[in-house]
Every structure is written in C-alpha cells, then in structure tokens.
PyMOL Python script that loads the backbone (N, CA, C, O; Angstrom):
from pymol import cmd

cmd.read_pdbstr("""\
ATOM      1  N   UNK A   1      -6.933   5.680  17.065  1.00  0.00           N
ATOM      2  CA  UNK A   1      -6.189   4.691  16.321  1.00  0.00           C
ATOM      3  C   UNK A   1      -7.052   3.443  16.188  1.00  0.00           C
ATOM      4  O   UNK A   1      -8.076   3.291  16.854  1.00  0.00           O
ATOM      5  N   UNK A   2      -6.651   2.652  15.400  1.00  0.00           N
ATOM      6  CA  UNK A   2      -7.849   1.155  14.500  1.00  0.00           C
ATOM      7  C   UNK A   2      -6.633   0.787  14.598  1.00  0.00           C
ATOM      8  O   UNK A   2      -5.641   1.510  14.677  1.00  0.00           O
ATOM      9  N   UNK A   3      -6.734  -1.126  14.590  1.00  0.00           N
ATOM     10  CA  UNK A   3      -6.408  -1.932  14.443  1.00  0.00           C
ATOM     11  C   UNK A   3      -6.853  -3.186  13.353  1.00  0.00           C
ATOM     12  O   UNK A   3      -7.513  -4.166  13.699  1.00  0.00           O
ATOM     13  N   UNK A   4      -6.443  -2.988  12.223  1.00  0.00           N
ATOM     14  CA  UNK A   4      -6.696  -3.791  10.880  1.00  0.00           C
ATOM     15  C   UNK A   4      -6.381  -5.316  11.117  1.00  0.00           C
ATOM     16  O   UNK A   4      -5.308  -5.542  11.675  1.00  0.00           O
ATOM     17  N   UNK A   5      -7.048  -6.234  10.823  1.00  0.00           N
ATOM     18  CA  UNK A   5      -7.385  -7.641  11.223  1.00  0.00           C
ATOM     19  C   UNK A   5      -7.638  -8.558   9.615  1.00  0.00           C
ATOM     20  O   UNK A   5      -8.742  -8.572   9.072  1.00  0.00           O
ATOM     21  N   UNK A   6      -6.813  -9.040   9.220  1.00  0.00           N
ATOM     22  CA  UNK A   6      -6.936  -9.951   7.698  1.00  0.00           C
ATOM     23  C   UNK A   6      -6.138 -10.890   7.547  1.00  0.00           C
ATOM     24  O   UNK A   6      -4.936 -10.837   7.809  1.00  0.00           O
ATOM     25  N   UNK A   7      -6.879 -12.060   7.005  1.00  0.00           N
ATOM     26  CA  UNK A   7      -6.070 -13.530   6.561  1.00  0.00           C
ATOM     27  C   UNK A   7      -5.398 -13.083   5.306  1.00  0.00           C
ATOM     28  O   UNK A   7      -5.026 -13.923   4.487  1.00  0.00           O
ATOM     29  N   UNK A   8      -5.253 -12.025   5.144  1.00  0.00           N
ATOM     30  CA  UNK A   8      -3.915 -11.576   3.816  1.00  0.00           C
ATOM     31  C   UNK A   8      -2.716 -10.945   4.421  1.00  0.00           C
ATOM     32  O   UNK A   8      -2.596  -9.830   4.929  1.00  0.00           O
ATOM     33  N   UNK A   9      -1.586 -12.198   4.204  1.00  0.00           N
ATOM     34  CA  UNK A   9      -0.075 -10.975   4.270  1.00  0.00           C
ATOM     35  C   UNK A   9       0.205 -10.407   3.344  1.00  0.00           C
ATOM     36  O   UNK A   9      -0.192 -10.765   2.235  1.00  0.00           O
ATOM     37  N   UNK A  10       0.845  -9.527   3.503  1.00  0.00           N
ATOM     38  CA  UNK A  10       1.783  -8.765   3.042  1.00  0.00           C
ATOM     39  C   UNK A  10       3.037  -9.156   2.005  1.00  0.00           C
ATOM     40  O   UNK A  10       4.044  -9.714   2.441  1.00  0.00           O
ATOM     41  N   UNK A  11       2.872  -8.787   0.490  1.00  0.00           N
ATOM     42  CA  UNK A  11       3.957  -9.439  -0.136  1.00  0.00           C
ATOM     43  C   UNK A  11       4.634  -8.502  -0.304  1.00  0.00           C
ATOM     44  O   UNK A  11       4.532  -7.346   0.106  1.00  0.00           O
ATOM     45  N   UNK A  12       5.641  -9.185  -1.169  1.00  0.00           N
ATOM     46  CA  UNK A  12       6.675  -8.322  -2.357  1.00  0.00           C
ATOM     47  C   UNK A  12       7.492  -6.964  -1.550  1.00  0.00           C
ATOM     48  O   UNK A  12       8.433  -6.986  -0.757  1.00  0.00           O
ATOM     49  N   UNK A  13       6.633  -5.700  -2.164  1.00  0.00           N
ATOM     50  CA  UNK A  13       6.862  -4.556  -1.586  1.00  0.00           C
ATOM     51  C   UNK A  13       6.250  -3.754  -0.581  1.00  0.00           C
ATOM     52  O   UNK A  13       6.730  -2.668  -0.257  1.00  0.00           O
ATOM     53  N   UNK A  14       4.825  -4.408   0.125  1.00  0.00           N
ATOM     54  CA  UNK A  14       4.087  -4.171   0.494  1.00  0.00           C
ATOM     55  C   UNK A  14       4.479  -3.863   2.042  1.00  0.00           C
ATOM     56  O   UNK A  14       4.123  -2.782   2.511  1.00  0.00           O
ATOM     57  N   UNK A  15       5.251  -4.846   2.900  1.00  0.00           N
ATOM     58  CA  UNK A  15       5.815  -4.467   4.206  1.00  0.00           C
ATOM     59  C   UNK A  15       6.534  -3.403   4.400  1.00  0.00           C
ATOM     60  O   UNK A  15       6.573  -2.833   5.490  1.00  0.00           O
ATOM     61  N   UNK A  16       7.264  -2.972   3.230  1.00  0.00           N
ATOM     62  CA  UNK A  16       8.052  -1.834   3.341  1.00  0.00           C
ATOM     63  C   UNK A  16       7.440  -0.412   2.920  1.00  0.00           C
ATOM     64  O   UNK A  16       7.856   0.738   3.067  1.00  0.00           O
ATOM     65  N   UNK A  17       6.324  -0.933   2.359  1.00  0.00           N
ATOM     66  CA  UNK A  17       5.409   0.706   2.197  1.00  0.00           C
ATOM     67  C   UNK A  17       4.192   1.003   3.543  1.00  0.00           C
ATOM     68  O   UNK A  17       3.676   2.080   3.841  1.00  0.00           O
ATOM     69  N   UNK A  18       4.000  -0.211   4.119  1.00  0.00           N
ATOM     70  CA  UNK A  18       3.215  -0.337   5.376  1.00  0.00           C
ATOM     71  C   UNK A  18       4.076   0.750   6.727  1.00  0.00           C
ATOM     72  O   UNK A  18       3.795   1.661   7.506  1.00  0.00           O
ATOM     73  N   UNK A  19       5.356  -0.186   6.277  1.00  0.00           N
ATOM     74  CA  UNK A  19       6.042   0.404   7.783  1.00  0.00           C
ATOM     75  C   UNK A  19       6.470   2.011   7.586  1.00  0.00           C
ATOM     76  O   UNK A  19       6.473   2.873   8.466  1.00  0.00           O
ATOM     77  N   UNK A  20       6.869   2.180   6.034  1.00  0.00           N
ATOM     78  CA  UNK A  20       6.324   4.207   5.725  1.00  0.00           C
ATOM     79  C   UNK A  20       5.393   4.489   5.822  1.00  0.00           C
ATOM     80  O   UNK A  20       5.614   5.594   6.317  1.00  0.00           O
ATOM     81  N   UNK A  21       4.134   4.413   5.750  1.00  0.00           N
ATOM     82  CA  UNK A  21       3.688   4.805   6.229  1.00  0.00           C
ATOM     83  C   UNK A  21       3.021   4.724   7.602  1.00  0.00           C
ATOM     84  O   UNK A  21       2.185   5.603   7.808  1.00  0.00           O
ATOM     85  N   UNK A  22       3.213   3.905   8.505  1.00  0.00           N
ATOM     86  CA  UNK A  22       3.204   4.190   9.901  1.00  0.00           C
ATOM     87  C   UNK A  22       4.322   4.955  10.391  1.00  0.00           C
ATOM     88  O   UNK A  22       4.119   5.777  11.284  1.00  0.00           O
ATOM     89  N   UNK A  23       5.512   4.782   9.905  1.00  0.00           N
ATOM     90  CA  UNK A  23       6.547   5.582  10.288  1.00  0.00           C
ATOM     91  C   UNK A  23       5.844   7.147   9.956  1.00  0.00           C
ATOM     92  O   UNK A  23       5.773   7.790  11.004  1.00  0.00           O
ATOM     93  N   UNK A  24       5.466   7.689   9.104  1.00  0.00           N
ATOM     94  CA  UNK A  24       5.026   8.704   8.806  1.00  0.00           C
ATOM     95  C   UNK A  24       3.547   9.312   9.734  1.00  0.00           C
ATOM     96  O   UNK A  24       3.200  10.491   9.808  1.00  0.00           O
ATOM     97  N   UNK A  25       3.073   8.490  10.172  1.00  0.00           N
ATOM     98  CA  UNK A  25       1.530   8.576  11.072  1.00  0.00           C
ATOM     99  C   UNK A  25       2.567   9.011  12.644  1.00  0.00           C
ATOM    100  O   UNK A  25       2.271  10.008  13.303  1.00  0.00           O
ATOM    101  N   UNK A  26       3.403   8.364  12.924  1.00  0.00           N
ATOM    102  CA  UNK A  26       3.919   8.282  14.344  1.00  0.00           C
ATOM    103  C   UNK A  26       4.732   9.789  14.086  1.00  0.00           C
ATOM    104  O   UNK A  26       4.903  10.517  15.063  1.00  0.00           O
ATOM    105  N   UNK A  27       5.091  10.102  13.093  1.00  0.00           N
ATOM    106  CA  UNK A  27       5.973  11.780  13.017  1.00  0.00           C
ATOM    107  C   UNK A  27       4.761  12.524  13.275  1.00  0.00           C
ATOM    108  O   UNK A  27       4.784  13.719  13.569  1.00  0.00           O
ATOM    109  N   UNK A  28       4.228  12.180  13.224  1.00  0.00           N
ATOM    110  CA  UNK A  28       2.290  13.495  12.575  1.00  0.00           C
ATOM    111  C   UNK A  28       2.294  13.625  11.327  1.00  0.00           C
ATOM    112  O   UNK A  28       1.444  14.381  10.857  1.00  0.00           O
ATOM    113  N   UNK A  29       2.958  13.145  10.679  1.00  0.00           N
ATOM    114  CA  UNK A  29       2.520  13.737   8.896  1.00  0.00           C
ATOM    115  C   UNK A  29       1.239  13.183   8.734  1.00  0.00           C
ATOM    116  O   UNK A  29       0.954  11.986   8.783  1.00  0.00           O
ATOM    117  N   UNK A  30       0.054  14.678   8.424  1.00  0.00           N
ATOM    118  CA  UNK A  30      -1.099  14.356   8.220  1.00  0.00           C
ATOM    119  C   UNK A  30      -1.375  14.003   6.533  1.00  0.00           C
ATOM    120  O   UNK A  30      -2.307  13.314   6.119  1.00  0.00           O
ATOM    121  N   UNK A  31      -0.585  14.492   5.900  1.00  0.00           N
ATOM    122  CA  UNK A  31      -0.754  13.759   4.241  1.00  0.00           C
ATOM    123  C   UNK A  31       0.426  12.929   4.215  1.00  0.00           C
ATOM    124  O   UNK A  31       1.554  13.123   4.669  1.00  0.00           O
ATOM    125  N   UNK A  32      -0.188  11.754   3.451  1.00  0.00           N
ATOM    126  CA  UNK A  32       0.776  10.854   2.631  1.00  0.00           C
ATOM    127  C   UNK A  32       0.404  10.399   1.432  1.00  0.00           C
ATOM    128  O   UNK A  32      -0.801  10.487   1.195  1.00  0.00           O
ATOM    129  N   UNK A  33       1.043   9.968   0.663  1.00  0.00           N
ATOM    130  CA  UNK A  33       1.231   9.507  -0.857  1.00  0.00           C
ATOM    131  C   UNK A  33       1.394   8.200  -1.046  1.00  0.00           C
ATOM    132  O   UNK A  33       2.577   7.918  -0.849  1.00  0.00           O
ATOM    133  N   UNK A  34       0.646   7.107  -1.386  1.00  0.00           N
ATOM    134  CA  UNK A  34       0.991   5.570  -1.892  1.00  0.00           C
ATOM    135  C   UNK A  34       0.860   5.965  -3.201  1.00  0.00           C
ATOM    136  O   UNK A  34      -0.160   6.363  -3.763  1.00  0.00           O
ATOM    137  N   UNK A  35       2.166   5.801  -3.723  1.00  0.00           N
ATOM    138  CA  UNK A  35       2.572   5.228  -4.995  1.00  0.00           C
ATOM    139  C   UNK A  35       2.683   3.929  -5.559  1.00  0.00           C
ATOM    140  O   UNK A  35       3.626   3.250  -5.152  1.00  0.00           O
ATOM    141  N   UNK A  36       1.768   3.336  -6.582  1.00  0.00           N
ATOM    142  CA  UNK A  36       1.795   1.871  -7.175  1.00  0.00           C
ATOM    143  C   UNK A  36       1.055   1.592  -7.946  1.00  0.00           C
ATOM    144  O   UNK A  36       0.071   2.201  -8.364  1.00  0.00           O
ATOM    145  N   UNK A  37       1.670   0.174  -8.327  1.00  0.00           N
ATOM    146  CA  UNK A  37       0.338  -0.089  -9.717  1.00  0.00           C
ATOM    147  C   UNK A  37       0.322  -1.581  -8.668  1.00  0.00           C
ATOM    148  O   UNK A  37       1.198  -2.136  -8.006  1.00  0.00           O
ATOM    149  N   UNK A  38      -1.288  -1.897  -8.942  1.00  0.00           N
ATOM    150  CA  UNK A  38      -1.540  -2.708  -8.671  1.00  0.00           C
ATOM    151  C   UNK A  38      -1.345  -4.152  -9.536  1.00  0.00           C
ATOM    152  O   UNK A  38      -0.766  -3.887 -10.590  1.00  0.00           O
ATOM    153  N   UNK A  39      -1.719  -5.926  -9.392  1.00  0.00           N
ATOM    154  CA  UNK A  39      -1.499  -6.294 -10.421  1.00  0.00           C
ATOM    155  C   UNK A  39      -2.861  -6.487 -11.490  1.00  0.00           C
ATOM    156  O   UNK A  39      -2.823  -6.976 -12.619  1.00  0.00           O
ATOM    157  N   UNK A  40      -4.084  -5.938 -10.752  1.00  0.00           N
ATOM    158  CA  UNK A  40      -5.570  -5.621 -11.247  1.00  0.00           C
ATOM    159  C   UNK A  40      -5.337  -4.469 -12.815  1.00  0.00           C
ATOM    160  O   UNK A  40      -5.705  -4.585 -13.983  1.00  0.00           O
ATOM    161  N   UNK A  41      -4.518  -3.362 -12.035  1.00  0.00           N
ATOM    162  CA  UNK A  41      -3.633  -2.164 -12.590  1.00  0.00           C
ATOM    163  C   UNK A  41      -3.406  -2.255 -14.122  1.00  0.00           C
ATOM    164  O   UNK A  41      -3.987  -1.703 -15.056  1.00  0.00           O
ATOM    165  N   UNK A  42      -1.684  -3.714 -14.047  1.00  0.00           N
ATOM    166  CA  UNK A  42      -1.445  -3.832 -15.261  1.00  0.00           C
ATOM    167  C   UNK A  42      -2.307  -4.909 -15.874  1.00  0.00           C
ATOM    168  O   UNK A  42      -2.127  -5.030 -17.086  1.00  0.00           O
ATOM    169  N   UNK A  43      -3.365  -5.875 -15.240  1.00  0.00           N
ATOM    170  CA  UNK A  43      -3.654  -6.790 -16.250  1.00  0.00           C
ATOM    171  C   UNK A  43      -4.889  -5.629 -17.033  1.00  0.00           C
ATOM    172  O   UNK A  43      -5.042  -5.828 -18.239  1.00  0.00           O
ATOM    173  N   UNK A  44      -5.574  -4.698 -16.530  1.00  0.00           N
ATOM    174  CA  UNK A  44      -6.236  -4.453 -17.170  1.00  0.00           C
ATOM    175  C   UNK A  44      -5.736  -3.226 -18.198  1.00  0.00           C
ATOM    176  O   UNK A  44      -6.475  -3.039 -19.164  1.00  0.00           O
ATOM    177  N   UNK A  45      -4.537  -2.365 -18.080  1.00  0.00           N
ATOM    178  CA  UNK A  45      -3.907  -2.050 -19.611  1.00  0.00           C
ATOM    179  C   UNK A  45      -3.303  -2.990 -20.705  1.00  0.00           C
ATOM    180  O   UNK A  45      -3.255  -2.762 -21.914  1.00  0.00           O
ATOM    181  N   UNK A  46      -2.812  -4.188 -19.977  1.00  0.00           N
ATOM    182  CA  UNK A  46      -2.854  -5.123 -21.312  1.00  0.00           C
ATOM    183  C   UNK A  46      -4.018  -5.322 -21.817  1.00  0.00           C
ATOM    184  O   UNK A  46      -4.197  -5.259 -23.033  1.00  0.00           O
ATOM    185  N   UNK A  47      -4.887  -5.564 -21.045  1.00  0.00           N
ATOM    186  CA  UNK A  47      -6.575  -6.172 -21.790  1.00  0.00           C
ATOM    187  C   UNK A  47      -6.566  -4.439 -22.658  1.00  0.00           C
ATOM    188  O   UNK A  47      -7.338  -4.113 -23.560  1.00  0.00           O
ATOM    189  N   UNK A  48      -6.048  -4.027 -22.371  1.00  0.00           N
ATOM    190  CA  UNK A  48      -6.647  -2.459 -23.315  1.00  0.00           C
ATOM    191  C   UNK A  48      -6.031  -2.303 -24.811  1.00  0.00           C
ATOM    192  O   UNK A  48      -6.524  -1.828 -25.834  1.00  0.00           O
ATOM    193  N   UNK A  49      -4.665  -2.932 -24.523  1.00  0.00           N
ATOM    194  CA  UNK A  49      -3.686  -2.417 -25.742  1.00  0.00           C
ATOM    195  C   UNK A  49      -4.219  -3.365 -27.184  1.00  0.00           C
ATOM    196  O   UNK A  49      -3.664  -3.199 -28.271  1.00  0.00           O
TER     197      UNK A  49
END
""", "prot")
cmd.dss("prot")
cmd.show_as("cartoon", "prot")
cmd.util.cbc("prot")
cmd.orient("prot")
C-alpha cells in the first residue's frame, strides 16, 4: 500500500469517487472503472466544435 501526499483537495464529485474506490481496494476488487470527463475534457471539445 502508498500513501498519496498533495496541496490539491478534492472537489465537487471527487471525494465520493475516492472513497469507491478505496471502498472497492479494501473488498479485493482487483479491477475498477473511473468514469468522467474532466474539465481539460470538455474545454477541449468545445475548442473542437
């Protein structure tokens, strides 16, 4: 196990996809899935359209 160390919190939806997936590490589920768009994500399909 690692211990992650950063002057960035956690916004919006982000605490609640953190704590699934640790909740999911502590069951043993060896695959998991992050689902999201970032906001890098949508600014760069607007720059597209």
């Amino acid at each position: 196990m690692f211990k992650l160390h950063s002057n960035y919190k956690p916004t919006g939806d982000q605490p609640e996809a953190i704590e699934s997936l640790v909740d999911g590490i502590k069951l043993g589920n060896k695959f998991q899935t992050l689902l999201g768009v970032t906001r890098f994500t949508v600014k760069l399909l607007l720059w597209l359209m």
